[in-house]
Backbone bond lengths (Angstrom), bond angles and torsions (degrees), N, CA, C in turn:
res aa  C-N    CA-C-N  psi(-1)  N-CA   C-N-CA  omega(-1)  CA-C   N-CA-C  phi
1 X - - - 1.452 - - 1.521 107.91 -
2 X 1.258 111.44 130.21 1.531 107.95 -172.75 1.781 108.48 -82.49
3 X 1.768 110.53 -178.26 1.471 87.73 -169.33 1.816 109.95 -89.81
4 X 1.306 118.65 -8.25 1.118 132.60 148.52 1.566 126.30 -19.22
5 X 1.700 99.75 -83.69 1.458 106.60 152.95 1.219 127.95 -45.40
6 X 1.398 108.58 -56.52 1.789 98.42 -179.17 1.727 131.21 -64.61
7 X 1.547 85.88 -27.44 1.604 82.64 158.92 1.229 140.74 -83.45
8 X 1.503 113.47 -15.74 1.597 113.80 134.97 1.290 150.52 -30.75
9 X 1.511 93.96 -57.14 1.084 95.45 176.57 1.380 112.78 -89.36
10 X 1.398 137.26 22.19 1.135 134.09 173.41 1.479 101.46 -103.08
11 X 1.059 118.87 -22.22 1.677 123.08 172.93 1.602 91.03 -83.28
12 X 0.865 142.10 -36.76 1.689 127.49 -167.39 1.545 99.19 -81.56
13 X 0.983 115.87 -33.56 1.708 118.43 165.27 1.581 129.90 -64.20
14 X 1.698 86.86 -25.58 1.878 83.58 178.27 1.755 90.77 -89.06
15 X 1.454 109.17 -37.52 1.517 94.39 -178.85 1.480 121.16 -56.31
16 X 0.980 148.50 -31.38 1.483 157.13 -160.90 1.577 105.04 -102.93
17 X 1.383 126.69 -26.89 1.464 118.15 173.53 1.499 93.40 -86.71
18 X 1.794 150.94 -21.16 0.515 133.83 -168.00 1.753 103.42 -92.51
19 X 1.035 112.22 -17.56 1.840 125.60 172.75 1.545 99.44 -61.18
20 X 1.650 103.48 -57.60 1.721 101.98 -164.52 1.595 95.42 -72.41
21 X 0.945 135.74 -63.12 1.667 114.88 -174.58 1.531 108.55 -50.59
22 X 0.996 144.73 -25.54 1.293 136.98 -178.21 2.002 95.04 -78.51
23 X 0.944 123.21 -61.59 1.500 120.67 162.24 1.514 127.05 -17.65
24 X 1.503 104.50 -39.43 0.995 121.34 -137.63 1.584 99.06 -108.35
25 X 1.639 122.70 -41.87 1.253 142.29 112.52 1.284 119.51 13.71
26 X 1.077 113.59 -83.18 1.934 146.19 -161.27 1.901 96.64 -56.90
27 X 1.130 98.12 -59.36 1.492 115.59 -155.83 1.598 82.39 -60.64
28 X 1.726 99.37 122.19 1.680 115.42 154.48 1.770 95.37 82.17
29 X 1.239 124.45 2.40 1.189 110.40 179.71 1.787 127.93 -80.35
30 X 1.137 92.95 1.82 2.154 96.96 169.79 1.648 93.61 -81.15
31 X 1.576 134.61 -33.52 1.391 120.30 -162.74 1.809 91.82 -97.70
32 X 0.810 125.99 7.57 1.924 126.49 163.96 1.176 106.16 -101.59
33 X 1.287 117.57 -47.04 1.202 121.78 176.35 1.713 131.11 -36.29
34 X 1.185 94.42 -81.70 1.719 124.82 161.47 1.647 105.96 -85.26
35 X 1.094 102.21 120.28 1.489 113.08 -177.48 2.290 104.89 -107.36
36 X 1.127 113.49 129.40 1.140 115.63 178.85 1.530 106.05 -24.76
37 X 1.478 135.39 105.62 1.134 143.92 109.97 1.367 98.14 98.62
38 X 1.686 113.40 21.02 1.413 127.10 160.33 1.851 92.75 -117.65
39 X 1.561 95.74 174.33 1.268 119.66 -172.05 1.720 111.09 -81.15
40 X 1.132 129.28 168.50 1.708 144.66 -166.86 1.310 88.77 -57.22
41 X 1.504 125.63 131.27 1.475 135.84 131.65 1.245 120.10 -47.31
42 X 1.646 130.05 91.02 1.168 103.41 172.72 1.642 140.85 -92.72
43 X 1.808 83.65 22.80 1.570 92.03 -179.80 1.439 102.49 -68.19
44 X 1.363 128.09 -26.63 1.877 140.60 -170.77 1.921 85.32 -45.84
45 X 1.398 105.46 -42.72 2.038 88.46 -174.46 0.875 110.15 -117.61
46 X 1.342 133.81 0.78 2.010 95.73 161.67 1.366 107.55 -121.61
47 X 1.288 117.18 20.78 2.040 120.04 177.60 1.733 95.31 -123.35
48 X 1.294 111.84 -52.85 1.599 87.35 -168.56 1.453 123.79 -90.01
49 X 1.822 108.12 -2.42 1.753 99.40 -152.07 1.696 81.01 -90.28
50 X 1.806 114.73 -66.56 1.608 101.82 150.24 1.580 141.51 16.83
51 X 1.192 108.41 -53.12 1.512 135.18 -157.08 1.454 105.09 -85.20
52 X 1.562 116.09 -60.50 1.133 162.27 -146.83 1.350 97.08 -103.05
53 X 1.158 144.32 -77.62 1.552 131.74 159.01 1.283 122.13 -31.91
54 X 1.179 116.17 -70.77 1.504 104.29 176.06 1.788 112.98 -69.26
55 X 0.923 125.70 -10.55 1.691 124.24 -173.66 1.496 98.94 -81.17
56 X 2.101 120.20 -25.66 1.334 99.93 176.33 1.750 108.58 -95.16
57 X 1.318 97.69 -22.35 1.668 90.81 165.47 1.354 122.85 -89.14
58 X 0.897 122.06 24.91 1.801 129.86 141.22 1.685 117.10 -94.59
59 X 1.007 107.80 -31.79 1.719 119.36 166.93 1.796 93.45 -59.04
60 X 1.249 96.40 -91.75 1.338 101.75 -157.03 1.622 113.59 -30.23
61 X 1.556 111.21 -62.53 1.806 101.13 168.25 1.324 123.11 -62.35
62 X 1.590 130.86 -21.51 1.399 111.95 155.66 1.315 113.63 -50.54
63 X 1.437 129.77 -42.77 1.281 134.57 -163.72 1.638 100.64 -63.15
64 X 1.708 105.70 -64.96 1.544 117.69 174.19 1.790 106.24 -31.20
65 X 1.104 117.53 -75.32 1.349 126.00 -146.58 1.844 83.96 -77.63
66 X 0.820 160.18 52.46 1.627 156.73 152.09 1.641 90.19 -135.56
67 X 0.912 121.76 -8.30 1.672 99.99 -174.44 1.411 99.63 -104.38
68 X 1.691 117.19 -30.28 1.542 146.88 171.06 1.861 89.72 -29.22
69 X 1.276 90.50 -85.18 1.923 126.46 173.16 1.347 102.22 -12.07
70 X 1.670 102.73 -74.32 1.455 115.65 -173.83 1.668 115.17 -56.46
71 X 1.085 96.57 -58.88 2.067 89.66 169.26 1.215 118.35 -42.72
72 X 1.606 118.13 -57.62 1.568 129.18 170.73 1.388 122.59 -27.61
73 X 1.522 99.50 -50.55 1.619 102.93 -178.48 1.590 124.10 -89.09
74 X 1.416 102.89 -5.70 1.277 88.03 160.31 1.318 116.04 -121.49
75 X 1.127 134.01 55.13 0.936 161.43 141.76 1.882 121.57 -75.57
76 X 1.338 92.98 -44.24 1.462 104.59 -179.14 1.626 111.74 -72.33
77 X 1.118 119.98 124.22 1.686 139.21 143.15 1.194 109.95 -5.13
78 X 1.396 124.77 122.01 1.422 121.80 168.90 1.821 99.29 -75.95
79 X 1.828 98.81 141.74 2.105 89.77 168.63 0.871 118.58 -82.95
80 X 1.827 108.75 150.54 1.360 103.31 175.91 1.484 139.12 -66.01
């Protein structure tokens, strides 16, 4: 894989772990949001969405860069 490609796809990886935590976010957020018959949590946007975006784009390139690894090494020559 050239470094071209791979740095693509390491940007398409931070983009998409940063999609799934935002996904991930979303789901159930009108009942966090609005709490029974009190006013908006606004920790829901600047502590968890924060959190949660970058927590899946740190996943995803941990994920990226171990699979990086794994190609790498077998790639390599057994010694003689």
């Amino acid at each position: 894989m050239g470094q071209r490609t791979q740095a693509a796809a390491g940007c398409l990886t931070a983009a998409a772990g940063a999609g799934a935590g935002l996904a991930v976010w979303s789901f159930g957020l009108r009942g966090r949001l609005w709490r029974f018959e009190q006013g908006p949590d606004w920790s829901v946007l600047y502590a968890e969405l924060p959190l949660l975006v970058l927590g899946g784009t740190a996943a995803a390139l941990g994920l990226w860069a171990a699979v990086v690894r794994l190609r790498a090494r077998r790639r390599v020559p057994p010694a003689p």
